[in-house]
C-alpha positions in Angstrom: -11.2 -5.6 14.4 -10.2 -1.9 13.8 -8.7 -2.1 17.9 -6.3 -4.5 16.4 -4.5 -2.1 14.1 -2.6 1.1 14.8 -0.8 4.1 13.8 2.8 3.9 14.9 5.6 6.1 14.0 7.0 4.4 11.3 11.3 6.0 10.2 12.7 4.9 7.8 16.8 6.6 7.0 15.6 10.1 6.4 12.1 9.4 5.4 9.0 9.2 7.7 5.3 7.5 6.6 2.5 10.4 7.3 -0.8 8.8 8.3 -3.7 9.7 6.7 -5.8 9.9 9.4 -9.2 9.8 7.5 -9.5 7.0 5.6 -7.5 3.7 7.3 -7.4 1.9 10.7 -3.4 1.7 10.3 -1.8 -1.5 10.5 -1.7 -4.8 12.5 1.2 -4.7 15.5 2.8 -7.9 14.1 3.0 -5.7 10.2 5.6 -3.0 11.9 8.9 -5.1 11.5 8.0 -5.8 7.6 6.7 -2.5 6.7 10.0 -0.8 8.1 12.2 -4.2 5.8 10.3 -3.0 2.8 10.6 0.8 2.8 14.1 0.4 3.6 14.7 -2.0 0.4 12.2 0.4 -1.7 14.0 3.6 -0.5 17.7 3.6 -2.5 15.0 2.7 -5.7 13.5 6.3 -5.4 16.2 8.3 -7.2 16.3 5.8 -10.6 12.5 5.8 -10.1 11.9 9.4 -10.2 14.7 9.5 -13.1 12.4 6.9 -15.1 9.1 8.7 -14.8 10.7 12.2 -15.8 11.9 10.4 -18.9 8.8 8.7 -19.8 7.1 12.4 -19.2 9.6 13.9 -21.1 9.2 12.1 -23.9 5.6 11.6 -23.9 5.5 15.5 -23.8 7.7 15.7 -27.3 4.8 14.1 -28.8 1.9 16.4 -30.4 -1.0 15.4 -27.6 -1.4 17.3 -24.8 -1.6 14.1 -21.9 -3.2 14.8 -18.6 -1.4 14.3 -15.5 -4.3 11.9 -14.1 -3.6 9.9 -17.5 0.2 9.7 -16.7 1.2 6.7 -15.1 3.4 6.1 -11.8 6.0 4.0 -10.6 4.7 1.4 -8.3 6.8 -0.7 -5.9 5.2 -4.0 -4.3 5.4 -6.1 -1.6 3.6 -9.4 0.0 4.0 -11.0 2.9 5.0 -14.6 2.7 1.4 -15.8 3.3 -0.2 -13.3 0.7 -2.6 -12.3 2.4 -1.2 -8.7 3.3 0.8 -6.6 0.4 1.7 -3.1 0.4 1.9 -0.7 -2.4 4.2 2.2 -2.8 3.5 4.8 -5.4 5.5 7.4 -6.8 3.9 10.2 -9.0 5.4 12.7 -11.4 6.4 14.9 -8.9 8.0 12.7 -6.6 5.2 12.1 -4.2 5.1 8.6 -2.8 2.5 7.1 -0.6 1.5 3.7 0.9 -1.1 1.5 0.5 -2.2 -1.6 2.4 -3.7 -4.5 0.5 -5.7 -7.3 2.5 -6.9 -10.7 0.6 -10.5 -11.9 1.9 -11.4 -15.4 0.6 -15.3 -15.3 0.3 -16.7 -18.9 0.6 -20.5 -20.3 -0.3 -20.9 -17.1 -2.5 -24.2 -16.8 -3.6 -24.2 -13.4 -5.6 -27.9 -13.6 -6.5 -29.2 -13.4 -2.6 -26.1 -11.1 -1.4 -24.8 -14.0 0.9 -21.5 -14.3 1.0 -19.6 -15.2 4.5 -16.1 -13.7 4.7 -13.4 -14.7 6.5 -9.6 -14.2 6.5 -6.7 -16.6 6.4 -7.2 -17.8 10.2 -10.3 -19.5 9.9 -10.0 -20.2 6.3 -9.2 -23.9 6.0 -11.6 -25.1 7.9 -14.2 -25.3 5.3 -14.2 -28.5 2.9 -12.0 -27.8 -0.1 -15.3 -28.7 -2.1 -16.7 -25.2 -1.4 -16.8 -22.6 -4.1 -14.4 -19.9 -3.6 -14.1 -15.9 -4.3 -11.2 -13.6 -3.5 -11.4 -10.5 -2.4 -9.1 -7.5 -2.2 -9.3 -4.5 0.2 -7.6 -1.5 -0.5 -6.8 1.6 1.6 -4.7 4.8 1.6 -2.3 4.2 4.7 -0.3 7.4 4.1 2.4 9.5 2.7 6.3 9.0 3.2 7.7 12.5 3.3 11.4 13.3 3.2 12.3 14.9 6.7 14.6 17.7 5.8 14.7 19.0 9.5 16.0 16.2 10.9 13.1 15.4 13.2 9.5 13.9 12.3 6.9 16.4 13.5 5.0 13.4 14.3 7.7 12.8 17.1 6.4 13.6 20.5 9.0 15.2 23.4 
């Protein structure tokens, strides 16, 4: 499974996605064309976003408590793909910092939670079970990267 995904360079304008290279496989070849479609929609949001969570920390900060930054919320743009099955998840902090994450929905069928077995499967082989089954979704989550502003005019990620 994790030889089907993969790291490509992925530019967007003057933006570029850093890959965390720790904790996610990347994504599937066939996911390149819609990831690019939706960072380029989500992109001209970025300056009202940023203006809407200084705001809401502004004013949260004329009030007497003192609120955490891990207690402040972020701006969160989403997408699915027309199936579902695959969404993506920008998020923009305080401080302007906005990363990616990949969300994959796994339908668990014949779920039996008290002997731990529960066969998984994703939307390819999923209809071939009777609809009569008991069903369980599933999300996975991971960290895909950060998109940095590229104020050099290159991606150091660029090779050549």
């Amino acid at each position: 499974m994790a030889q089907d995904y993969q790291k490509p360079r992925i530019d967007v304008g003057n933006y570029y996605l850093k890959w965390n290279e720790e904790k996610n496989h990347g994504i599937q070849q066939n996911e390149i064309p819609e990831v690019k479609r939706f960072l380029k929609d989500a992109i001209p949001m970025f300056d009202a976003s940023y203006d809407i969570l200084n705001k809401l920390q502004k004013s949260i900060h004329k009030n007497k408590y003192d609120w955490h930054k891990e207690l402040f919320p972020h701006l969160c743009l989403l997408h699915r793909n027309k199936d579902h099955m695959v969404s993506y998840e920008l998020h923009m902090t305080t401080n302007g910092s906005t990363f990616l994450d990949r969300i994959e929905k796994i339908k668990a069928i014949d779920a039996n939670i008290e002997n731990n077995d529960i066969n998984l499967f994703t939307s390819e082989n999923h209809t071939r079970r009777s609809q009569h089954v008991r069903k369980s979704i599933i999300y996975l989550k991971w960290n895909l990267g950060e998109l940095l502003f590229n104020r050099q005019g290159n991606n150091p990620q660029k090779k050549g």
